[in-house]
N, C-alpha and C positions, 0 to 999 in steps of 0.2 A: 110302429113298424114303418109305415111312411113318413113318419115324420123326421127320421133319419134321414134317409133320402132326401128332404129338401135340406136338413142342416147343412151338409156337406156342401151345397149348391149356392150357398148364404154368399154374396159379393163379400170381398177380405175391403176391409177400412181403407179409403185411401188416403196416407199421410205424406206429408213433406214436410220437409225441415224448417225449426222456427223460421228461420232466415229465410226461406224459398218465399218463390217470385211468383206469380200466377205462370209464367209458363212453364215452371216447375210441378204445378197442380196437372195442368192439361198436359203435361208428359205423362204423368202419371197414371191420368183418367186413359187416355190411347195405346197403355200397354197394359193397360187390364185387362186379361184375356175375358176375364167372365161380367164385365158389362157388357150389355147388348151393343151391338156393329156398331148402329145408328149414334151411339152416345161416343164410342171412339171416333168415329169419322170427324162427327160433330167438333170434338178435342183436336184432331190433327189438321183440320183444316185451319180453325181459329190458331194451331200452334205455328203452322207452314212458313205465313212472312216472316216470323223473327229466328226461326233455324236455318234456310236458305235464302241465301240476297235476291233481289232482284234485277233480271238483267237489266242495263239503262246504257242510253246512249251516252257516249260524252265528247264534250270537241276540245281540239286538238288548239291551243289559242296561243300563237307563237309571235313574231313582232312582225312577220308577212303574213299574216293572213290577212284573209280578203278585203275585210271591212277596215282594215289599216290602209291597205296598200291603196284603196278606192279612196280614203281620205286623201293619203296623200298628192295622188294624182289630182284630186279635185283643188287642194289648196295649192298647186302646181300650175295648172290652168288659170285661174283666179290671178295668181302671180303673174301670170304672163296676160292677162288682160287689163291690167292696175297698169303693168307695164308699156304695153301698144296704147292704152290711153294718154300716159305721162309722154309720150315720145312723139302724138300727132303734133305738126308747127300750129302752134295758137295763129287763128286768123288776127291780120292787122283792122284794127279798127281807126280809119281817118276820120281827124278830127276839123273840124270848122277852118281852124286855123291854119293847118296843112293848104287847104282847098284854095282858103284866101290867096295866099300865096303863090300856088301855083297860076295863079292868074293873072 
């Protein structure tokens, strides 16, 4: 007599196909209505990351951006400092014999 009642109640097999992938499994196990909550939860959580993406940032890396544009101003500076060095007048350096002479 009862023990009808639990037949009916008996969890159905859960299968997937030769081919199926573990997240094919845990779909399976979280649309089982009659395993206990705990055990689909359990299923949907570990299935979550690979059914919806996750947000992320991402940057935008064009030929002005920042870290370019700060290079090149920097090898710009640089340039014009190589440059104000090449263009100061080299001091004269008199020699011995200059000195002789002017005397």
């Amino acid at each position: 007599m009862f023990s009808d009642l639990f037949e009916d109640q008996k969890p159905q097999e859960i299968e997937i196909p030769t081919d199926g992938i573990s997240l094919d499994l845990l779909k399976a196990v979280y649309r089982n209505n009659q395993l206990p909550l705990t055990t689909r939860m359990r299923a949907a959580i570990a299935a979550l990351p690979f059914e919806s993406p996750k947000l992320a940032v991402t940057a935008m890396v064009s030929e002005q951006d920042f870290a370019t544009l700060l290079d090149q101003r920097l090898k710009r500076m640089e340039a014009m400092k190589a440059d104000a060095i090449e263009a100061r007048p080299q001091p004269q350096v008199e020699s011995e014999a200059s000195n002789v002479k002017n005397c």
